[in-house]
LOBAKE-892365 format. One record per residue (C-alpha): residue in three letters; x, y, z. Coordinates in steps of 0.2 Angstrom, whole numbers, plus 5000, padded with zeros to 4 digits. Example, Ala and Ser with C-alpha at 12.3 -4.5 7.8 and 13.67 -1.06 7.14 Angstrom:
BEGIN
ALA506249785039SER506849955036
This chain:
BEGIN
UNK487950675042UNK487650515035UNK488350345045UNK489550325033UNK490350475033UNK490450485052UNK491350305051UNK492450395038UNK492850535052UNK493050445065UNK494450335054UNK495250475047UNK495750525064UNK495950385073UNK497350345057UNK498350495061UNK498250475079UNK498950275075UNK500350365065UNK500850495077UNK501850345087UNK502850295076UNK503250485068UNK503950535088UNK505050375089UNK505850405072UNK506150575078UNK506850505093UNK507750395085UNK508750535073UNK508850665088UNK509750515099UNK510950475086UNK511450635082UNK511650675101UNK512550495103UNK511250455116UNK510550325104UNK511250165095UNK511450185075UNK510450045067UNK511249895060UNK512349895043UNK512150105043UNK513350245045UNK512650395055UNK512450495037UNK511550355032UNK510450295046UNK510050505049UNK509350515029UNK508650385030UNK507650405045UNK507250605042UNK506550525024UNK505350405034UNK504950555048UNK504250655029UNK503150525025UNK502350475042UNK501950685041UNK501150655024UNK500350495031UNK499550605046UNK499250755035UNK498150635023UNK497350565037UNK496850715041UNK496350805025UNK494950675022UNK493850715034UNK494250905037UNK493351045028UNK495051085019UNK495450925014UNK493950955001UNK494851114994UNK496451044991UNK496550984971UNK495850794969UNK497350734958UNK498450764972UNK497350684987UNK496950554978UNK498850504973UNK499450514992UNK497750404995UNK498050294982UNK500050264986UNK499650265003UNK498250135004UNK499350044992UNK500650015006UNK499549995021UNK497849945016UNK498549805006UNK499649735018UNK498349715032UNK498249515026UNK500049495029UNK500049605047UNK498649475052UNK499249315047UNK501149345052UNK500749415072UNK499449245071UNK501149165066UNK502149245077UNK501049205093UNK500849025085UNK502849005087UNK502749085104UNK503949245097UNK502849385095UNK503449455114UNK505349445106UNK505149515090UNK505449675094UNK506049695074UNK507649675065UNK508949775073UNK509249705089UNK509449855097UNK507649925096UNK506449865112UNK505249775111UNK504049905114UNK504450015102UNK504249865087UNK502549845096UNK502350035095UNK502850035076UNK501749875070UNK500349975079UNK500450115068UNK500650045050UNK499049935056UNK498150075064UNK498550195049UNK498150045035UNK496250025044UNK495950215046UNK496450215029UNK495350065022UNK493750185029UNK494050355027UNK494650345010UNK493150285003UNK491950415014UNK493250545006UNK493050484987UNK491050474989UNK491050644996UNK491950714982UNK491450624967UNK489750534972UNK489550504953UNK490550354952UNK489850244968UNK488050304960UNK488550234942UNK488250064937UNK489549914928UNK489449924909UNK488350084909UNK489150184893UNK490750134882UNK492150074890UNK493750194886UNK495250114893UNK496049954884UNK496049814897UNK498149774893UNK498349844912UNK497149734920UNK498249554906UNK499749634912UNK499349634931UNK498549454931UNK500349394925UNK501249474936UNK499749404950UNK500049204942UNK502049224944UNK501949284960UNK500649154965UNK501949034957UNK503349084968UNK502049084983UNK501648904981UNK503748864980UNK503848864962UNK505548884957UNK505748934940UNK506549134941UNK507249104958UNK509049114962UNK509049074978UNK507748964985UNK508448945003UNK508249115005UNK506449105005UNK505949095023UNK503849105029UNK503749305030UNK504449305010UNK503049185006UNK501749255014UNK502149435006UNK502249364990UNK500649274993UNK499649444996UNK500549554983UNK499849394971UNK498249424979UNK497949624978UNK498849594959UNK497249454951UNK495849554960UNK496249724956UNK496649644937UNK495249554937UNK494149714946UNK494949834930UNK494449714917UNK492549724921UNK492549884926UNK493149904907UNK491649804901UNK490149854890UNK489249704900UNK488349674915UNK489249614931UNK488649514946UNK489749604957UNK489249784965UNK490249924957UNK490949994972UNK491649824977UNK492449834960UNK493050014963UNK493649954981UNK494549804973UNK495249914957UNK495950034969UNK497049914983UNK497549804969UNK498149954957UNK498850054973UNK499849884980UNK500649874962UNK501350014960UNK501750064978UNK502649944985UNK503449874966UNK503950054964UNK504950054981UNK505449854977UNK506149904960UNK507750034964UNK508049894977UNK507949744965UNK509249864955UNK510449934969UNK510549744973UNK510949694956UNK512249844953UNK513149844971UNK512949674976UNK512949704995UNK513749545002UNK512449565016UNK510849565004UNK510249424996UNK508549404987UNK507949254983UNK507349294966UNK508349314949UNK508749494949UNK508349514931UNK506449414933UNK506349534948UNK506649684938UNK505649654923UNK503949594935UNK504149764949UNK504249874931UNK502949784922UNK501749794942UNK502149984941UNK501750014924UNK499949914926UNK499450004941UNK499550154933UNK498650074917UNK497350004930UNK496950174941UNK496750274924UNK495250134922UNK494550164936UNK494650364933UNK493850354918UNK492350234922UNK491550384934UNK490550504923UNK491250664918UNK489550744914UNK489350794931UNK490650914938UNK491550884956UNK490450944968UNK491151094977UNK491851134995UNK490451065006UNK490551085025UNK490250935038
């Protein structure tokens, strides 16, 4: 076994063991409730904060389940489209957030209130907010080197090829569309005000994730727009590929969850919910980010080679 893929392993199940944590607390926390043995979270019902909850308890299994299925034997057997989505959605959520875990806790610990913030319902200890950060930051690195490991395993063909080798086959309107959405975002970053409603609304943490979703949005464009090149590129291909992947995954993961929010906003107007940006601006970017990511990880699917099949079930 290679070096690569042993880091690959040993990610893959450190990630579902960082998950695990935060899958028992939300189980917890739907058991307690319905036993009346714990509080209901803030601004819920019991119908509510119980769906909601079961709906998160799904994903943490799919999370741990992913983790799991790239370095396991029958993680190779299960078909690629569907491994590679939950990979792709998944490092789209964790992977690309990283920068913001790191910068907010170094903020946190700056203002001296890292020990209180135990997250935003006041009813949750401390130590289970430390216990949850843990997880998405455990589950985001496991994620950012088993992933890889599991995509060269399967399809080696595309970390072996080279930029601009063949024709490309993919227009680069994904990769224009995402570097707009990137410059407006960046905009709002550095306290632009054109498209926002409500600009006392914006407080640091808004900044900084609109800072890093402006980030992951350039690089992936400007990682599918040379990937989609006939010519030569300085950088290494798999750095593009890595780049092309986060960037593309961050779009339309976190704009797909963003955009029915931006829209139950808009429709109910909850007196307790107010985004700082113009609804309709909101609307239009989280659609156009979700319709460029797509755009974007069909560029990277089509710049591997398709002479060479998938290699078959190969045993560690």
């Amino acid at each position: 076994m290679e070096r690569w893929d042993r880091v690959g392993k040993f990610a893959g199940y450190g990630a579902a063991l960082a998950l695990s944590p935060y899958l028992l607390i939300k189980v917890a926390w739907v058991a307690g409730s319905l036993l009346g043995l714990a509080p209901i979270g803030e601004g819920f019902d019991l119908a509510g904060w119980v769906l909601l909850n079961t709906v998160t308890i799904g994903m943490a299994g799919i999370g741990i389940a992913l983790a799991l299925a790239l370095v396991r034997p029958w993680g190779m057997r299960i078909p690629g489209f569907l491994v590679a989505f939950c990979a792709w959605t998944g490092a789209g959520f964790l992977v690309s957030i990283l920068p913001y875990a790191v910068l907010s806790t170094v903020l946190d610990a700056g203002r001296g209130t890292a020990a209180d913030s135990g997250g935003d319902d006041p009813s949750m200890p401390g130590w289970e907010g430390a216990l949850i950060q843990f997880s998405f930051i455990g589950m985001g690195l496991g994620l950012a080197l088993a992933v890889p490991a599991y995509l060269r395993r399967r399809w080696p063909e595309a970390f072996a090829r080279q930029v601009g080798e063949g024709t490309p086959t993919v227009p680069t309107w994904a990769a224009a569309v995402a570097g707009i959405v990137g410059l407006v975002w960046a905009y709002w970053a550095a306290d632009g005000t054109l498209g926002i409603a409500r600009p006392a609304e914006r407080d640091i943490n808004w900044h900084l994730l609109t800072s890093v979703g402006a980030l992951w949005a350039l690089a992936g464009a400007a990682a599918s727009w040379t990937l989609a090149r006939k010519g030569p590129a300085w950088v290494p291909h798999r750095l593009l590929l890595a780049l092309g992947w986060l960037g593309s995954g961050s779009l339309f993961a976190w704009s797909g969850w963003k955009l029915p929010l931006t829209l139950f906003v808009a429709v109910a107007d909850p007196a307790d919910v107010k985004l700082p940006e113009n609804l309709a601006v909101a609307t239009v970017l989280h659609l156009a980010a979700v319709v460029a990511g797509v755009g974007m990880v069909r560029t990277l699917v089509r710049s591997r080679p398709r002479t060479a099949p998938s290699p078959p079930f190969v045993h560690e």
